[in-house]
C-alpha positions in Angstrom: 185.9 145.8 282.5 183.5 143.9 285.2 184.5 140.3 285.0 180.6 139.3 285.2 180.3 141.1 282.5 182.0 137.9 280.5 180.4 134.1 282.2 182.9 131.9 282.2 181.9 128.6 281.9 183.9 127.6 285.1 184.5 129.0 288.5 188.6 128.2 287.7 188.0 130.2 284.4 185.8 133.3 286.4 189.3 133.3 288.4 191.4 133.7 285.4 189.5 136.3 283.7 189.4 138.3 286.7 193.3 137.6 287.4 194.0 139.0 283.7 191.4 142.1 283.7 193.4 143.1 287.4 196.5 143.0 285.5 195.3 145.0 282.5 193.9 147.5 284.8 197.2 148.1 286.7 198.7 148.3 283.4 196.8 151.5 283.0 193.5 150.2 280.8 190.6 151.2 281.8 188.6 149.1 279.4 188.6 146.0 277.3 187.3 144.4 274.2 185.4 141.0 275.4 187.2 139.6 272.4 190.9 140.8 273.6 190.4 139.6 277.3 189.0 136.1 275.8 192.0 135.9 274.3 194.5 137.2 276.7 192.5 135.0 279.6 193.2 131.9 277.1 196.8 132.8 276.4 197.6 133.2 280.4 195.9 129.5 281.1 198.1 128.3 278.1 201.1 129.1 279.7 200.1 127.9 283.0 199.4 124.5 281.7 202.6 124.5 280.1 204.6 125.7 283.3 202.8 122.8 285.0 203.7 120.0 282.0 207.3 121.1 282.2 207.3 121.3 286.6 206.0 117.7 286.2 208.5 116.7 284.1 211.3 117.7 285.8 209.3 116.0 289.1 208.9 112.5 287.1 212.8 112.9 286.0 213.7 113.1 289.3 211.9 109.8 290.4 209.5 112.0 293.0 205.9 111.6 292.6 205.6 115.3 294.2 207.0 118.9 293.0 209.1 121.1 294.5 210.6 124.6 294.6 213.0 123.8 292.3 211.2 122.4 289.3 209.0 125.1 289.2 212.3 127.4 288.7 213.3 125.3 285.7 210.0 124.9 284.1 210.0 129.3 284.6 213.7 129.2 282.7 213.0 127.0 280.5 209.8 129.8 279.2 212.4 132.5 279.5 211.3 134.2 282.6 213.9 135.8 285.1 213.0 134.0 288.1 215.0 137.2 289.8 212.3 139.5 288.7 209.6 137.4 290.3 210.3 138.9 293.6 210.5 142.5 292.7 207.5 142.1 290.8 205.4 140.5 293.6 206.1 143.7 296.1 205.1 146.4 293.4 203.3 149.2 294.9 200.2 148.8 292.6 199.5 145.8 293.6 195.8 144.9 294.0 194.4 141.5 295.9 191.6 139.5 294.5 189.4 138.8 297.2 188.7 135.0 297.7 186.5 133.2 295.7 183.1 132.0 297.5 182.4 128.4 296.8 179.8 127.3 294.8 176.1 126.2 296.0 175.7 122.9 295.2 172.4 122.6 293.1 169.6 120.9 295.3 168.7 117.6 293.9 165.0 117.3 293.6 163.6 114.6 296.2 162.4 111.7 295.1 158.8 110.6 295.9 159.2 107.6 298.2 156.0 105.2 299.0 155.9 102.8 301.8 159.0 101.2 303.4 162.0 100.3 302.0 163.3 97.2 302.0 167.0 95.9 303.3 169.2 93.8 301.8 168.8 89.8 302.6 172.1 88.1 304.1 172.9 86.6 300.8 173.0 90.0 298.9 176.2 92.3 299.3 175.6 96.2 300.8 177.0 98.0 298.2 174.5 96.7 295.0 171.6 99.4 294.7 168.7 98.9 297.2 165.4 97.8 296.5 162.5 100.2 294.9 160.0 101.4 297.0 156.8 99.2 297.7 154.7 100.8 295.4 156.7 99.4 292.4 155.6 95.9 293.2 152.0 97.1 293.3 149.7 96.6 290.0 148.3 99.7 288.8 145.8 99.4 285.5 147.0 101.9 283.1 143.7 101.9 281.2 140.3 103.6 282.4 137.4 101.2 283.1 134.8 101.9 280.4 131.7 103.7 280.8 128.5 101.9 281.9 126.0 104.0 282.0 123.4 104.5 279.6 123.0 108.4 279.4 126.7 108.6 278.6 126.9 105.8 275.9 124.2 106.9 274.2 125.6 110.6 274.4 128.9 109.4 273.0 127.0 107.2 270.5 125.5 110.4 269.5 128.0 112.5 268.9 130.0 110.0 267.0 126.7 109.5 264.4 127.0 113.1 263.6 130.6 113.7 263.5 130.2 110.6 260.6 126.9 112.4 258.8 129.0 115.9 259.2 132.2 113.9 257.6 130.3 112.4 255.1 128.9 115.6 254.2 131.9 116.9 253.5 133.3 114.1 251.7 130.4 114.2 249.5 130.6 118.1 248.6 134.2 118.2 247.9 134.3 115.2 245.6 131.1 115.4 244.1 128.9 118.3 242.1 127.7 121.0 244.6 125.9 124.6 244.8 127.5 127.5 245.3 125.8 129.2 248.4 126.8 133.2 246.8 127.7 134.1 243.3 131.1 135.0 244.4 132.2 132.6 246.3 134.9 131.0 243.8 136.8 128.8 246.5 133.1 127.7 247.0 133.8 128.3 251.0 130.2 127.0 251.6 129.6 124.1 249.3 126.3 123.0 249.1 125.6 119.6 248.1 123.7 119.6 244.5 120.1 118.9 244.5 119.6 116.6 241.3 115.5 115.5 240.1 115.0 112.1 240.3 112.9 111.0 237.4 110.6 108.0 239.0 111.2 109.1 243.3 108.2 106.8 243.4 110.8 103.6 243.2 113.1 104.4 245.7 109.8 104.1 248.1 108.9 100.8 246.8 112.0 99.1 246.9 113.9 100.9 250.2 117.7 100.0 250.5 119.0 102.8 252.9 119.5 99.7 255.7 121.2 96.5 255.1 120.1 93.4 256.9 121.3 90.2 257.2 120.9 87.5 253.9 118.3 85.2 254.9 118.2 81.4 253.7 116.3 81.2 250.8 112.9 78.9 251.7 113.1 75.5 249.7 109.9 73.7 250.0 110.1 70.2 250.6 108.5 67.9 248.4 106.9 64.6 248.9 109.1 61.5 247.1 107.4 60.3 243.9 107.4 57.1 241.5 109.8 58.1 238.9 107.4 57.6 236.3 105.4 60.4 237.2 108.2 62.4 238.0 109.8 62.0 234.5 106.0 63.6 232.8 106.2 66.7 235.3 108.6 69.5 234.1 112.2 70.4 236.0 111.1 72.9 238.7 112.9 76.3 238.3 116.7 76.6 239.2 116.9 80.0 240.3 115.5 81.0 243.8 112.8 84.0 243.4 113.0 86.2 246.6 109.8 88.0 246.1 107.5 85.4 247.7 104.2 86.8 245.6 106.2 85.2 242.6 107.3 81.8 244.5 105.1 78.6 243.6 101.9 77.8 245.5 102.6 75.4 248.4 100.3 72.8 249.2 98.9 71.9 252.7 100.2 68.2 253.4 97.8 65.7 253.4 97.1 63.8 256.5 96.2 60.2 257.0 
């Protein structure tokens, strides 16, 4: 079986699969389950780790920070191996050489877009703390657009915003309120058509218009000239309710001049 057939998820891993499919092969295989050379790659780097724990061992028992021939020998005893066999099994005739693995291209770190000069370090600062950003990051930039001036294009947007409201309204008002079916059978009412209801008097709505709302003006108080209180005890109390109709208000008289 093709070793790339199986990615590893290390180069050091890529090396032992191939190691164990070259043995299976001189064994006489000439294929392999994925599953079986998983597990036969994992059992090999097992007992590699554990020939290395046992060679370090021996290395820290001896007081040497380094291993040699010889604790390599005891770890392989130690695992059961005949160490004599490892000679007569390295010059076997069906031997096969894995050719040597090519390094690895390092991935290419995207560059960073650098503005204007960058700055050195001042005498007081030490060289190895991180340098100083690039001069763009000291320069202001608005993150908000300027808003729009001209006339045309406000009264375009004004526009469109009126009758995305009326077409919202609309909707609002024939979903929640009674409506007309636009065909007999349309029973999800698809097209709802706002229900046209008579009015019984339409005359009133034109005399007394309230489709615009304006501001509450201050009710006019005439102002009335100060009188003995005798004759102001024989006149009756003037009206405590303000009438806005001013057809209905009092008659004002003109001032009298001197």
């Amino acid at each position: 079986m093709d070793a790339d057939a199986l990615p590893p998820t290390s180069p050091w891993r890529r090396v032992m699969t191939m190691a164990v499919s070259s043995t299976c092969q001189q064994a006489g295989f000439t294929s392999i389950e994925p599953s079986a050379l998983a597990t036969l790659t994992e059992t090999f780097i097992s007992l590699l780790r554990e020939l290395a724990r046992s060679s370090k061992a021996y290395s820290d028992l001896a007081c040497r920070s380094d291993l040699v021939v010889g604790d390599i020998v005891l770890a392989l005893v130690d695992a059961g191996f005949s160490v004599a066999s490892l000679t007569e099994y390295a010059r076997r005739k069906t031997r096969s050489t894995l050719p040597t693995p090519l390094p690895s291209v390092p991935t290419k770190q995207p560059s960073t877009l650098q503005v204007g000069e960058k700055r050195g370090h001042p005498a007081h600062i030490p060289d190895h703390l991180p340098s100083f950003p690039d001069s763009h990051a000291y320069v202001q930039t608005p993150t908000h657009k300027q808003p729009i001036t001209n006339y045309e294009a406000v009264r375009e947007k004004a526009a469109s915003q009126k009758r995305d409201m009326e077409r919202a309204l609309t909707r609002f008002i024939a979903k929640t309120g009674p409506v007309d079916r636009l065909f007999d059978t349309d029973e999800q009412a698809q097209f709802p058509l706002i229900a046209c209801r008579p009015i019984v008097s339409p005359y009133l709505q034109a005399l007394d218009p309230r489709d615009q709302i304006f501001e509450e003006e201050e009710a006019y108080v005439p102002r009335k000239r100060a009188r003995p209180a005798e004759e102001r005890d024989d006149e009756p109390a003037p009206p405590t309710e303000l009438v806005d109709n001013p057809y209905l208000r009092p008659a004002k008289m003109p001032r009298k001049r001197k």
